[in-house]
Backbone bond lengths (Angstrom), bond angles and torsions (degrees), N, CA, C in turn:
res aa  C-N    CA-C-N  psi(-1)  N-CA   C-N-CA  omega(-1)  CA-C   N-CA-C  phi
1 X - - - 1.455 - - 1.528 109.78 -
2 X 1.238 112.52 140.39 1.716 121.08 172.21 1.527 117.36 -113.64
3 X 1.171 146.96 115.32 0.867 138.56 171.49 1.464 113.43 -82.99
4 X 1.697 97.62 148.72 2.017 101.85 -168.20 0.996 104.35 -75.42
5 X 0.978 119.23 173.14 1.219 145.22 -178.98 1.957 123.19 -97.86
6 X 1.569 77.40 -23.32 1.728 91.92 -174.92 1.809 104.87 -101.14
7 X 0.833 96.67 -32.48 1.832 103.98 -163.65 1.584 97.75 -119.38
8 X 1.393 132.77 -62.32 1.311 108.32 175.37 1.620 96.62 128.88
9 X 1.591 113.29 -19.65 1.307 117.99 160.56 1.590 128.55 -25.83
10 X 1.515 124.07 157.59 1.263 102.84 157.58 1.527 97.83 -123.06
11 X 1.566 102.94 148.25 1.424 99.30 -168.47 2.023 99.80 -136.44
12 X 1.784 105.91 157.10 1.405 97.66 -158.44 1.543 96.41 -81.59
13 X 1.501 98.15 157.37 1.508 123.90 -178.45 2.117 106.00 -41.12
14 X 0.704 122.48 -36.43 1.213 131.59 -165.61 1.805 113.36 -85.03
15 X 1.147 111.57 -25.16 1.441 120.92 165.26 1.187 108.76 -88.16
16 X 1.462 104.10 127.60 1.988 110.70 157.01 1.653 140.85 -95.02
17 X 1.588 93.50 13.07 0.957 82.66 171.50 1.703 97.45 -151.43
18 X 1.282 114.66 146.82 1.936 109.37 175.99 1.305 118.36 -72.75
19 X 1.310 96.78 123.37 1.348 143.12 163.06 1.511 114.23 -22.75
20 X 1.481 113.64 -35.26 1.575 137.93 -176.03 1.094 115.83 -96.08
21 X 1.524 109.73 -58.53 1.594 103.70 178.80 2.164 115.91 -131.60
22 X 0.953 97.02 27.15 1.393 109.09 179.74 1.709 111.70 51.03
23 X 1.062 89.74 40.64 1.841 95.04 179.07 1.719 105.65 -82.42
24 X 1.076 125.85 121.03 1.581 121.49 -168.82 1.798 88.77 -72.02
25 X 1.440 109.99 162.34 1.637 142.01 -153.60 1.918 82.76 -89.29
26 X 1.345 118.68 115.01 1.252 117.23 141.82 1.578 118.83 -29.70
27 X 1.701 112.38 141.35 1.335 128.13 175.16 1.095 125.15 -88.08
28 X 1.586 103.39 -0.48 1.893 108.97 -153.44 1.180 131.63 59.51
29 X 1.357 120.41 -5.28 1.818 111.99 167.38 1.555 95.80 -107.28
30 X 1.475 114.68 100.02 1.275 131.93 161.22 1.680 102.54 -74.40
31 X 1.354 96.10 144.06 1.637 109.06 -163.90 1.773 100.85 -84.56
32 X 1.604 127.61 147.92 1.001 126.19 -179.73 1.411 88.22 -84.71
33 X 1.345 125.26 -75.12 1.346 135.50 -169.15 1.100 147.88 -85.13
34 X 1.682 131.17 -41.85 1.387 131.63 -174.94 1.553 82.15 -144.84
35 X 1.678 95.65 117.46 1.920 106.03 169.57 1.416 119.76 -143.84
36 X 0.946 117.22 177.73 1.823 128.88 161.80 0.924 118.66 -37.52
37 X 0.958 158.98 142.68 2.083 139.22 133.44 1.203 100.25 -106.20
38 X 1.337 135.61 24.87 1.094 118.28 155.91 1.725 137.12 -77.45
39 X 1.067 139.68 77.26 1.538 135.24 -150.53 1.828 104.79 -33.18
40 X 1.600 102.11 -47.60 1.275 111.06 -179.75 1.086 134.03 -39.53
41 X 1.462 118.08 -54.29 1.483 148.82 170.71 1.843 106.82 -51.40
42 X 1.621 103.00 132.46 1.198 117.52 -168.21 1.527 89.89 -72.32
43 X 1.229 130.19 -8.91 1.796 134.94 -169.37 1.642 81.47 -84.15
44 X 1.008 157.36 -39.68 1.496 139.88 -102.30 1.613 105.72 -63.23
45 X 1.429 149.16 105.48 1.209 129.72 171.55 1.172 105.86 89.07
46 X 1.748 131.41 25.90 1.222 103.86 -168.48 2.233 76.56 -131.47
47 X 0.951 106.24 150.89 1.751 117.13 -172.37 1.659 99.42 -63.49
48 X 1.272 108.66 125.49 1.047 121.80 -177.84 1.627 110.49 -93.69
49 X 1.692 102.68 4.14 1.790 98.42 157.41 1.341 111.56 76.21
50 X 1.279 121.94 19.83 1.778 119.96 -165.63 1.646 89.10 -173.06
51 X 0.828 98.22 120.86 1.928 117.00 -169.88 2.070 111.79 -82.53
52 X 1.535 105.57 -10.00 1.231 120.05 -155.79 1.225 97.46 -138.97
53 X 1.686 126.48 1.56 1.593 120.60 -177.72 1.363 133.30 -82.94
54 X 1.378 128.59 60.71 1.515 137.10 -157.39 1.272 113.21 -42.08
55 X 1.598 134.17 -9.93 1.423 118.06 -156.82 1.970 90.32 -144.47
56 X 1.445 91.25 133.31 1.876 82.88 169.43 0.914 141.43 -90.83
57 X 1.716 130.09 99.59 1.275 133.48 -161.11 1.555 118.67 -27.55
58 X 1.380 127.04 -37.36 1.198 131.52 -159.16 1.798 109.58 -97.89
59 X 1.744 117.26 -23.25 1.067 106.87 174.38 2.029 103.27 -130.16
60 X 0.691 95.92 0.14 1.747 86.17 -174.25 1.378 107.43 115.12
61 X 1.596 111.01 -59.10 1.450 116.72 -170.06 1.764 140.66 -31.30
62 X 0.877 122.85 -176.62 1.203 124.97 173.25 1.869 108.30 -74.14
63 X 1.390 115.63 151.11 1.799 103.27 169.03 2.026 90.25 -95.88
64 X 0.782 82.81 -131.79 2.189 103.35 -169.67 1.393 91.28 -117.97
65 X 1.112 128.10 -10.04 1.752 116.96 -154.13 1.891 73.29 -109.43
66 X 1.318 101.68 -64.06 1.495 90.82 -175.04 1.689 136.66 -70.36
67 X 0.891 107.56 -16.40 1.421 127.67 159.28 1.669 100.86 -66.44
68 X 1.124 139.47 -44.81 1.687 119.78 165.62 1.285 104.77 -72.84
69 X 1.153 136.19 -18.92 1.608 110.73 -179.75 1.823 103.63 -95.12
70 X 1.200 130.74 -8.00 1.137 120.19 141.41 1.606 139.22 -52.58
71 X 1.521 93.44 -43.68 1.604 105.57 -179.24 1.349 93.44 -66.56
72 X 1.221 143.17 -56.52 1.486 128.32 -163.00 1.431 125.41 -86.01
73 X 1.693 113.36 20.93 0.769 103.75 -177.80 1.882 105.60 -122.88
């Protein structure tokens, strides 16, 4: 079982994505530094490999790096 990340569900090993709120299944490489925040995004939390990359190639969204230069601005 994996529990989401978005909802808090626990969902069985064999599904990738929740059942509840379509949040795709964590990969296990949670990002140290520059990631997704999107729960949605098959990226979610996972290092987007570019320390300066504001936008996530795979869904549109904001990364963590760019989401603080929003907040402070």
């Amino acid at each position: 079982m994996w529990k989401c990340p978005n909802c808090d569900e626990l969902i069985p090993d064999s599904k990738n994505v929740c059942a509840f709120c379509d949040t795709a299944k964590p990969t296990g490489k949670v990002a140290g530094g520059n990631y997704c925040i999107n729960p949605k995004c098959s990226e979610y939390k996972i290092d987007v490999g570019n320390a300066s990359q504001k936008i996530c190639r795979k869904c549109g969204e904001l990364t963590s790096v760019g989401k603080k230069i929003k907040d402070m601005t």
